[in-house]
DSSP file (Angstrom, degrees, kcal/mol; ACC not computed):
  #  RESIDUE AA STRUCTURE BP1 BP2  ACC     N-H-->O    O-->H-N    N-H-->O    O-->H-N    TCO  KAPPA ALPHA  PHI   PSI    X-CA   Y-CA   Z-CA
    1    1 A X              0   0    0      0, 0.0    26,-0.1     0, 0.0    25,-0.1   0.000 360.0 360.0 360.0 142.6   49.6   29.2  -12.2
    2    2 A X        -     0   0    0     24,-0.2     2,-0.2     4,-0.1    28,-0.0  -0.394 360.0-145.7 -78.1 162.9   46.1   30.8  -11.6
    3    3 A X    >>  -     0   0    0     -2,-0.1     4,-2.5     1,-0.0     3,-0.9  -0.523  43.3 -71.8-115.5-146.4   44.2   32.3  -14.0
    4    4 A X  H 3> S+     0   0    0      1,-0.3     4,-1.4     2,-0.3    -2,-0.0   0.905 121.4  45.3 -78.7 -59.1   41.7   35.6  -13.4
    5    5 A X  H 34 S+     0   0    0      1,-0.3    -1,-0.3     2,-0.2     4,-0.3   0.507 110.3  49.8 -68.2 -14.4   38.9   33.9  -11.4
    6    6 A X  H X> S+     0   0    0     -3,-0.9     4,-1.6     1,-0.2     3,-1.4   0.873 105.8  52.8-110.1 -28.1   40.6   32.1   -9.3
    7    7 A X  H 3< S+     0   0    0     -4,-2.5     4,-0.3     1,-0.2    -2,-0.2   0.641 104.3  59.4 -49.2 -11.8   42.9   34.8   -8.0
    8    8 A X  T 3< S+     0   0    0     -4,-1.4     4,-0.4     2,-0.1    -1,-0.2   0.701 103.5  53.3 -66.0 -38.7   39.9   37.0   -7.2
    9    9 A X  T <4 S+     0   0    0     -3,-1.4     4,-0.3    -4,-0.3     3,-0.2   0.769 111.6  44.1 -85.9  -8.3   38.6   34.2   -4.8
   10   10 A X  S  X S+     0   0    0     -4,-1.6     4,-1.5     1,-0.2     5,-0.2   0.633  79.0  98.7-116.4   8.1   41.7   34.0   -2.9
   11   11 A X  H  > S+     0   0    0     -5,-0.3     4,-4.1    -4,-0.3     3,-0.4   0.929  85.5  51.5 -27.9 -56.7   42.5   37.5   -2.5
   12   12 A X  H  > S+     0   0    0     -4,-0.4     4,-1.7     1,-0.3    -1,-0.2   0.958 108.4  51.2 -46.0 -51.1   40.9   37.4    1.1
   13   13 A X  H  4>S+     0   0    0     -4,-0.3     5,-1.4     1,-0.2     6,-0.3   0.762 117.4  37.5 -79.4  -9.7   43.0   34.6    1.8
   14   14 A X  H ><5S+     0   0    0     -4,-1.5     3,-1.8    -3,-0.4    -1,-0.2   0.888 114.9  54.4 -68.1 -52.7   46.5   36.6    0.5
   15   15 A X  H 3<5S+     0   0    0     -4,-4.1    -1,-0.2     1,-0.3    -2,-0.2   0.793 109.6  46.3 -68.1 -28.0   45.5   39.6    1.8
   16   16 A X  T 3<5S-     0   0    0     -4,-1.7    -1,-0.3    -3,-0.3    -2,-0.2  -0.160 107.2-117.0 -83.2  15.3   45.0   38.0    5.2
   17   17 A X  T < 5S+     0   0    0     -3,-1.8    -3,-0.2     1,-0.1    -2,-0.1   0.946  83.6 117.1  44.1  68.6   48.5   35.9    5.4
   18   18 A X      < +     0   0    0     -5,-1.4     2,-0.3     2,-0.1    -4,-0.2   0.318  46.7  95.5-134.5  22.1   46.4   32.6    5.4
   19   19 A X  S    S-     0   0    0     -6,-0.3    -9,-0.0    -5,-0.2    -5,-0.0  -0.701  81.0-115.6 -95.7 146.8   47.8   31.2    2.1
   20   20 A X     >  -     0   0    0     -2,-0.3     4,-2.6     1,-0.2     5,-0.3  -0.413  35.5-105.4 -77.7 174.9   50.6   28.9    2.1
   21   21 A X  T  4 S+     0   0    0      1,-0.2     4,-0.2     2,-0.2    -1,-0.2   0.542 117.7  52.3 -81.3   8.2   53.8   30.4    0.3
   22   22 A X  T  > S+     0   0    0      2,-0.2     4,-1.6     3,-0.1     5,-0.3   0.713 108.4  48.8-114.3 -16.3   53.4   28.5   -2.7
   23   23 A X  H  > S+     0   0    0      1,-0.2     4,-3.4     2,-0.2     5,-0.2   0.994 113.9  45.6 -54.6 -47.4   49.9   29.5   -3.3
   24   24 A X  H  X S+     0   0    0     -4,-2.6     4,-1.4     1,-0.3     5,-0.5   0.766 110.7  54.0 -93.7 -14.0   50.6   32.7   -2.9
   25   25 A X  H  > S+     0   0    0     -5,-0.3     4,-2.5     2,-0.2     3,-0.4   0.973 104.0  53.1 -44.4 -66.1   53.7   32.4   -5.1
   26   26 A X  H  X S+     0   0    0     -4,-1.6     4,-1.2     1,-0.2    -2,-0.2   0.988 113.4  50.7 -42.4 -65.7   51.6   30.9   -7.8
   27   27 A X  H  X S+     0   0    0     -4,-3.4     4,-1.5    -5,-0.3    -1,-0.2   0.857 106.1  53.9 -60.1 -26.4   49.2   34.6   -7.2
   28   28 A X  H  X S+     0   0    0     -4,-1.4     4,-3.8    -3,-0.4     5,-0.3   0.886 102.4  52.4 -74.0 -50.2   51.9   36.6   -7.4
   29   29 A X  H >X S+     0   0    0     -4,-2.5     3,-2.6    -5,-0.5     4,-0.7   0.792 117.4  44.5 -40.8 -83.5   53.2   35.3  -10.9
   30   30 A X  H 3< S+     0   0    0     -4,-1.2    -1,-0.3     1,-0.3    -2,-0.2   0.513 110.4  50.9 -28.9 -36.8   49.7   36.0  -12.0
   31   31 A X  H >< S+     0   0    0     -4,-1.5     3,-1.4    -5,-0.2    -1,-0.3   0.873 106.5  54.4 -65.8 -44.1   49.5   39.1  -10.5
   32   32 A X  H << S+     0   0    0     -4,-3.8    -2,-0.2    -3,-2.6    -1,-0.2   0.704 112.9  45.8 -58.0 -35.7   52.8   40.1  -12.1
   33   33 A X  T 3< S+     0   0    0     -4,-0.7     2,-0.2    -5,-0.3    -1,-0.2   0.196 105.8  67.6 -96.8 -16.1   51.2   39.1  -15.7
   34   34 A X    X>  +     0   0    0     -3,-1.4     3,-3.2    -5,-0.2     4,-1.4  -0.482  47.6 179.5-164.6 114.9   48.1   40.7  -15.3
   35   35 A X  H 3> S+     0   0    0      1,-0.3     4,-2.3     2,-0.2     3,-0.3   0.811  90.9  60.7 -55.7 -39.2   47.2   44.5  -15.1
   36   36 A X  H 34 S+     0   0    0      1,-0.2    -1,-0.3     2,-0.2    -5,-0.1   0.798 108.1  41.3 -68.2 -30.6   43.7   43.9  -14.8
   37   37 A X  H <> S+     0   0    0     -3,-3.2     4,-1.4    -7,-0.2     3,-0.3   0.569 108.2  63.9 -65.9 -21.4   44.1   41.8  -11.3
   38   38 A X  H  X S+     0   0    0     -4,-1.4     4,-1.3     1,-0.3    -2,-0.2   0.755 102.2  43.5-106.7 -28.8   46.4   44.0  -10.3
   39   39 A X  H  X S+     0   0    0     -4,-2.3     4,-1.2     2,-0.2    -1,-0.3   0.460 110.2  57.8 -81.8   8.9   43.9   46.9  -10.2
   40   40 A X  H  4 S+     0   0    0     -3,-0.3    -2,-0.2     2,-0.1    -3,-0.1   0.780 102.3  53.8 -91.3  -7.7   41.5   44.7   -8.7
   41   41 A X  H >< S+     0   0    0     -4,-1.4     3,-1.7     2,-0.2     4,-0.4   0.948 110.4  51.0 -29.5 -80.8   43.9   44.2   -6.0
   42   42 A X  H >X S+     0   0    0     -4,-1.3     3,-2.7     1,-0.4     4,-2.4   0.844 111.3  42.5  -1.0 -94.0   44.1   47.8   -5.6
   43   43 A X  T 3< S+     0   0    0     -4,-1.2    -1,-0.4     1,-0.3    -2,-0.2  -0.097 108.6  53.2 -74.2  38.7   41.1   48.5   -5.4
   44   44 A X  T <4 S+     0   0    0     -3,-1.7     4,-0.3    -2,-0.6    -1,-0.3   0.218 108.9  50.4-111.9 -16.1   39.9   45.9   -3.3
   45   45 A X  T X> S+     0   0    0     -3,-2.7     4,-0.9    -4,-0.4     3,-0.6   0.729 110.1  57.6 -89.7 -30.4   42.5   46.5   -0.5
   46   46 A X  H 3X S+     0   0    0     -4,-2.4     4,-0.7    -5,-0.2    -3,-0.1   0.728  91.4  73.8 -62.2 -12.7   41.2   50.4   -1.0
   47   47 A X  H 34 S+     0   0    0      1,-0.2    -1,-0.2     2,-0.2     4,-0.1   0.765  87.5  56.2 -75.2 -42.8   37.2   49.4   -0.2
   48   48 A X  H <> S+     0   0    0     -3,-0.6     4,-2.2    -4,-0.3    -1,-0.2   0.781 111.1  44.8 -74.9 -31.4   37.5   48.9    3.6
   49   49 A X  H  X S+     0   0    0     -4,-0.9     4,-1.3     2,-0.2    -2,-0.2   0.827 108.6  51.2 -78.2 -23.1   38.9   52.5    4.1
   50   50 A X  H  X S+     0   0    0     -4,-0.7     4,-1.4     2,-0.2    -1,-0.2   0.548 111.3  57.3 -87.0 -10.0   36.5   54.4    1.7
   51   51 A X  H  > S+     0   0    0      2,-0.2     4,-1.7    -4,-0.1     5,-0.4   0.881 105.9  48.9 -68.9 -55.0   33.6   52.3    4.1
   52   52 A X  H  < S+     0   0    0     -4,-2.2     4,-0.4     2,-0.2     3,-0.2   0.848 112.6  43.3 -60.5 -30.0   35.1   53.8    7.0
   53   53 A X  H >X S+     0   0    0     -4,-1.3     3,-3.4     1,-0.2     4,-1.1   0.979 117.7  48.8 -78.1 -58.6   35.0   57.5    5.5
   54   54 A X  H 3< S+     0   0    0     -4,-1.4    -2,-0.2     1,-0.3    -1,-0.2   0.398 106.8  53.4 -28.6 -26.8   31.4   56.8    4.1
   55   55 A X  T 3< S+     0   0    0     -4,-1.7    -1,-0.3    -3,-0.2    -2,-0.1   0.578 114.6  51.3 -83.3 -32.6   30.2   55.3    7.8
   56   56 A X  T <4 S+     0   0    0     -3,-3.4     2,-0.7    -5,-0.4    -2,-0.2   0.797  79.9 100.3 -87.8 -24.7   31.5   58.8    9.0
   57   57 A X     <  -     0   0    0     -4,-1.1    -1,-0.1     1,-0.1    -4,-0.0  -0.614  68.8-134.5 -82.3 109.2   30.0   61.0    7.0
   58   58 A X        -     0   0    0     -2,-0.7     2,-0.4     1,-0.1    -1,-0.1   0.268  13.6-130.5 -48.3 148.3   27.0   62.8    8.6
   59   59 A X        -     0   0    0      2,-0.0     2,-0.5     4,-0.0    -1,-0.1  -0.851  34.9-110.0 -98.2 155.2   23.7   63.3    6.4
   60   60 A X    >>  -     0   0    0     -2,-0.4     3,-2.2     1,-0.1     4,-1.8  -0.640  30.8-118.4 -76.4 129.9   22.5   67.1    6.6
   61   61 A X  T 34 S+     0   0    0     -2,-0.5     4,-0.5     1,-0.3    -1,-0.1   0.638 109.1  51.7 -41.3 -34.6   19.5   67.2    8.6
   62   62 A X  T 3> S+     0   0    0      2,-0.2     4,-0.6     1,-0.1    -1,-0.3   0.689 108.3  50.6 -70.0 -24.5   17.2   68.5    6.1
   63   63 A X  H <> S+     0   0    0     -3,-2.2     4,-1.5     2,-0.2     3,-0.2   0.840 116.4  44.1 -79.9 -38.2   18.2   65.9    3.6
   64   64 A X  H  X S+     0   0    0     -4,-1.8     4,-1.4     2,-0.2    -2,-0.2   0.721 111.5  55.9 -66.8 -26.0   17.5   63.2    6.7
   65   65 A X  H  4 S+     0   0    0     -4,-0.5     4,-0.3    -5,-0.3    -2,-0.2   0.703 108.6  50.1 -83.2 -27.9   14.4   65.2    7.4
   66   66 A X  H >X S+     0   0    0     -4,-0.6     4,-1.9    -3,-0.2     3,-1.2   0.997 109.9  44.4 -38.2-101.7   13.5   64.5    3.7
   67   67 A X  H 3X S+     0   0    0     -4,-1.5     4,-4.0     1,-0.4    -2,-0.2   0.626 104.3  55.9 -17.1 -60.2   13.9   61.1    3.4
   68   68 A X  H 3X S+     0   0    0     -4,-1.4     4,-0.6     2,-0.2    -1,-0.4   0.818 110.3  53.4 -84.5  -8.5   12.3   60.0    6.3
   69   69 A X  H X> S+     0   0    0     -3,-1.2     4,-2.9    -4,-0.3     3,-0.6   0.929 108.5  53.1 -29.6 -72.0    9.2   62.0    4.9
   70   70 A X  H 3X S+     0   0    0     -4,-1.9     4,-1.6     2,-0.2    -2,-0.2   0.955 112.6  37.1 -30.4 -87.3    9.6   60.2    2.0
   71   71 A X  H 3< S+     0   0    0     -4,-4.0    -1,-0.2     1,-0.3    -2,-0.2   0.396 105.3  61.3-105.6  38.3    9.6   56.9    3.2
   72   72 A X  H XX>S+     0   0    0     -4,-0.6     3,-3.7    -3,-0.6     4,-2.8   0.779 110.1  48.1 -84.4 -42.0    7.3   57.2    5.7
   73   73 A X  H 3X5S+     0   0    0     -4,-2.9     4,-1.8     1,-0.4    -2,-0.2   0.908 112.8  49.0 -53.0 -28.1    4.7   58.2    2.6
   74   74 A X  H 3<5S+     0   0    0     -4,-1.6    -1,-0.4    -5,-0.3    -2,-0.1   0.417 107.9  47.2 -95.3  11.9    5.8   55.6    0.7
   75   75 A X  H X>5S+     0   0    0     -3,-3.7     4,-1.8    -5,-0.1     3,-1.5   0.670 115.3  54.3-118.5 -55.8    5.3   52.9    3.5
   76   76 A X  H 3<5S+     0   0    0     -4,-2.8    -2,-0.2     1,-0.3    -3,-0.2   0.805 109.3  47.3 -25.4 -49.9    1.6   54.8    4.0
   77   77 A X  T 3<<S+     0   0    0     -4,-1.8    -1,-0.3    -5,-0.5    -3,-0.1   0.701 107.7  52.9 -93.6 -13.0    0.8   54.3    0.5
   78   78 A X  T <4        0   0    0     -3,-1.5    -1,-0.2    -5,-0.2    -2,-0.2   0.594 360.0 360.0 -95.0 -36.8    1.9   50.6    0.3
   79   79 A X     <        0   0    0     -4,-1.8    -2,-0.2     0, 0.0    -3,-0.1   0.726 360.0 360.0 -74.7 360.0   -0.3   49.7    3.3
């Protein structure tokens, strides 16, 4: 049976079918046993879709207009 750390490193490979069926037996047990893997599950499967709204979301032009203000001064002041 796994304990916490090592079911966290082989999430990728579960989540990705590349575990054999008795590892991922072995994760499941563990999973089954512990609430605290089991939201990091969660939320780890949840991460790549809240990238994709975050990639999407436009900055307001004045806030982009800001910024690059910003760190153009700050690039200015550094040289």
């Amino acid at each position: 049976m796994y304990n916490c750390k090592d079911s966290i490193n082989l999430l990728l490979e579960f989540l990705d079918g590349e575990m054999s069926a008795e590892e991922a037996q072995h994760l499941k047990e563990h999973l089954r046993g512990c609430s605290p893997c089991v939201d990091f599950l969660r939320t780890y499967r949840a991460t790549p879709g809240l990238c994709k709204k975050a990639l999407a979301a436009k900055m307001p032009k004045e806030v982009s207009e800001k910024l690059t203000e910003y760190l153009r001064s700050k690039i200015k002041s550094a040289s």
